[in-house]
N, C-alpha and C positions, 0 to 999 in steps of 0.2 A: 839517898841510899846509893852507897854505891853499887851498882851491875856488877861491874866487872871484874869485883872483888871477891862476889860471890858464885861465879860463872866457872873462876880459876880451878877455885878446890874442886866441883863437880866435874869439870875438864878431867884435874889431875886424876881422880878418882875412875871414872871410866876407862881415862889409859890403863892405869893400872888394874883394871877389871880386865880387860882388854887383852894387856899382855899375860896375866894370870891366867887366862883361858888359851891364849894359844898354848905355853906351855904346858897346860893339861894336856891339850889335843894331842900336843906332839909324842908328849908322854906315850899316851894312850894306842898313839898309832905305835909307836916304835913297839911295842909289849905286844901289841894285838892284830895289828894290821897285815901281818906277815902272811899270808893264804898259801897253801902248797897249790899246785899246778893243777890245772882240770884233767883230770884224766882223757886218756886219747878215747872215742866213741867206741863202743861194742863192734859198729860194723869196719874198724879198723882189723881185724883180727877174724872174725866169724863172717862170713860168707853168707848173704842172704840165698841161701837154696829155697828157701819158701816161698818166693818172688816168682816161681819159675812152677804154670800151671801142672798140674798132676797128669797122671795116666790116668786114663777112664778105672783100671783095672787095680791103681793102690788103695790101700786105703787105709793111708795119710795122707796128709799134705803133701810130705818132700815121699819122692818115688823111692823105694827102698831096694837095695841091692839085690833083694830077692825078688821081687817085681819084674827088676830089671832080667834076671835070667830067666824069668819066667817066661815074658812075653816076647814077642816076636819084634826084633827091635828094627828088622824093616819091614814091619806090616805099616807105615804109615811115616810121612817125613817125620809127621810128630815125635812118633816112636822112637826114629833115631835119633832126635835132638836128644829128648829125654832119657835114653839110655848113657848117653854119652856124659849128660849131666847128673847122671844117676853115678857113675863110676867116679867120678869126683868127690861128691858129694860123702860116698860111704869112705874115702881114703880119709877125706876129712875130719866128719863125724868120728872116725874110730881112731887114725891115727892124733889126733888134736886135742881128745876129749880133754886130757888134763889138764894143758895151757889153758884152752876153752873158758874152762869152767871154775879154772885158779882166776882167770881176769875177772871174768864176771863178779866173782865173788867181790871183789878190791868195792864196786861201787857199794858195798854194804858196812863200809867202816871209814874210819878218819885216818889220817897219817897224822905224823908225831917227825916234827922236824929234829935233825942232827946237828951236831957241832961242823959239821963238814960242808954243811947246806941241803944234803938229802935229804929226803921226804919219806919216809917210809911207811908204806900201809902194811901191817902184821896180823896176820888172821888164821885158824884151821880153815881146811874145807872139807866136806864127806863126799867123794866122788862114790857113786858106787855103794859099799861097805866100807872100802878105805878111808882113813883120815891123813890128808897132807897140811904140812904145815908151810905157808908161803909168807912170802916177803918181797911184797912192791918198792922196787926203790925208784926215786923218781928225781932227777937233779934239774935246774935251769941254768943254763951255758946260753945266755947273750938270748937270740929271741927263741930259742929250742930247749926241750926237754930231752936227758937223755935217763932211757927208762932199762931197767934189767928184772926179771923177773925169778926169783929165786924157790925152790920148792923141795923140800924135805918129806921123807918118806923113814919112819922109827926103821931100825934094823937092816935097811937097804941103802939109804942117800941121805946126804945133808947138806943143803945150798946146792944142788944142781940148778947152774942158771941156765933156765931152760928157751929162755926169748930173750932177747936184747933189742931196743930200736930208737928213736929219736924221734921225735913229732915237737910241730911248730906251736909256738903260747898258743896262737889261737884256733887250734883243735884241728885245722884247713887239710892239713898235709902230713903224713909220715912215712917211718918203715918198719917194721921188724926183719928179726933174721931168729927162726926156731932151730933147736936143733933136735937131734932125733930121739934119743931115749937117754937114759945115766947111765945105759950100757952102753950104750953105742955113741959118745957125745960128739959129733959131726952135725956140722950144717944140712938141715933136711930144707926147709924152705926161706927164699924171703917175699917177706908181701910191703907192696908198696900201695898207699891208699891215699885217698883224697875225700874229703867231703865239707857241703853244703850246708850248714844247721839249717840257714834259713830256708832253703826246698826242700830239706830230706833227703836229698840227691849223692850223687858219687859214684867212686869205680873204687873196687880191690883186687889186686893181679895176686895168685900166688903160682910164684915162680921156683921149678923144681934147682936146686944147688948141692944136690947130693955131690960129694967130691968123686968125679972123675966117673958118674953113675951114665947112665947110655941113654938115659931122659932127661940130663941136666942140659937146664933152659929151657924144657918143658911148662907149658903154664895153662891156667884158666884165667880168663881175665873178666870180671862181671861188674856192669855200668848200670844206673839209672839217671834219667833224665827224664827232660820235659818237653819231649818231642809229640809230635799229636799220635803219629802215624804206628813206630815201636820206642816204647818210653823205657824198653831196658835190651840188654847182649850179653850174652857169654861170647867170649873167645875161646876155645879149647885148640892146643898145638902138641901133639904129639912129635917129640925131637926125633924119637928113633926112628919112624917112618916119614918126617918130614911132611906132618899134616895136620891143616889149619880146619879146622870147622867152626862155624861161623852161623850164630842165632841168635835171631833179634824176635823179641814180641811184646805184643801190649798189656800191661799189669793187669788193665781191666776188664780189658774184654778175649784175652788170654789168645786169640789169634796171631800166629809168628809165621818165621820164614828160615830157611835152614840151606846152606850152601857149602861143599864138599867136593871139590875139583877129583878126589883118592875115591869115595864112595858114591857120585852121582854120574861119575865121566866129563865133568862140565862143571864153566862158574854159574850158570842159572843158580837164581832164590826157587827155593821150592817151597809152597805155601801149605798152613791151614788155619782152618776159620775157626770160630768161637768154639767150636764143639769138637774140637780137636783133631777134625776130620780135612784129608789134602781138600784143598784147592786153586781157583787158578788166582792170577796175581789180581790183587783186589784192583 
């Protein structure tokens, strides 16, 4: 018997099995393989304020703007930190709600690519009582994503692109730039962000760009990390008075330090312990 006669055609037959399968595959990929861009993280845009321990005296989580007028904001270094990140926090929360809450919404749907190569995520949202109707576009340019965020309001607006920014394929680094309202469409902030999937970790700066406004360049800047001693910071920089405040504390055991050259007379760190209360430098 001949082997080798009968070895051929199963040879040939495999290739041909062989080659029939890549071209499925390639098929396959080419129709399917295609995935739109990972969205850039939530804490790209949103501002961890909850990170940042309470007053003894809110009662929420994040210190609320009325808290903050309430209580005596130099009854305690604490005090001042937290009032200071109190006043950020409510410009935030109130002026941003929409952007905010238009992003978040994007992780609850699929994009639907274009002839163009956009990505577009297409969704309602109910802020409020209102219903807006938005539109994620999302394009990749080389190793970057460049994103615009579009938001329609019945009887007032239609495609107000209300954020614009760019961020890296692999989620690491971006920007936005928000602008201020569909009445008012001027550049209000840009936030430039960085983060870490694998710690959790990161900084988001948002930096004031009001055109030609008397706190343009003004910022808050907030970091975490895996330091032992304070594993996160805000920076706060008032432009029009030319002043830096500066607080660092630990996520877990909520003990920080706050320093204020304008408000202390001095660069000393001024401390408090777990229980929100001064003390000296540990």
């Amino acid at each position: 018997m001949n082997i080798t006669a009968i070895q051929k055609p199963r040879t040939i037959w495999a290739l041909l099995l062989t080659i029939s399968l890549f071209i499925t595959g390639c098929s396959e990929d080419d129709s399917t393989g295609i995935n739109p861009p990972d969205l850039p993280p939530m804490a790209s845009l949103l501002m961890d304020f909850d990170a940042f321990p309470a007053h003894p005296d809110a009662q929420t989580a994040n210190i609320a703007v009325q808290t903050a007028q309430a209580i005596n904001c130099d009854a305690s270094y604490f005090s001042y930190a937290a009032c200071n990140v109190a006043t950020w926090n409510f410009l935030i929360t109130v002026g941003l709600a929409i952007p905010v809450a238009s992003f978040a919404e994007s992780f609850n749907h699929t994009a639907v690519l274009q002839n163009d190569g956009t990505w577009i995520w297409s969704y309602d949202v109910i802020i409020g009582l209102t219903r807006y109707s938005v539109e994620l576009h999302g394009k990749i340019v080389d190793a970057n994503v460049n994103w615009n965020m579009y938001i329609s309001k019945a009887g007032e607006y239609t495609d107000f692109n209300w954020y614009s920014g760019t961020s890296h394929l692999s989620g690491s680094h971006g920007t936005w730039t928000l602008m201020n309202t569909p009445s008012n469409p001027t550049p209000l902030l840009q936030i430039d962000w960085n983060y870490d999937k694998l710690t959790d970790t990161g900084d988001l700066k948002y930096t004031n760009v009001v055109p030609d406004g008397p706190e343009n360049g003004g910022y808050i800047y907030y970091g975490s990390n895996n330091a032992v001693d304070y594993d996160a910071f805000y920076d706060i920089y008032n432009k029009g008075a030319d002043d830096l405040i500066e607080i660092e504390w630990n996520r877990s055991l909520f003990n920080g330090r706050v320093r204020n050259l304008n408000h202390f007379g001095n660069l000393d760190w001024h401390y408090w312990d777990s229980n929100l209360q001064d003390s000296v430098a540990p």
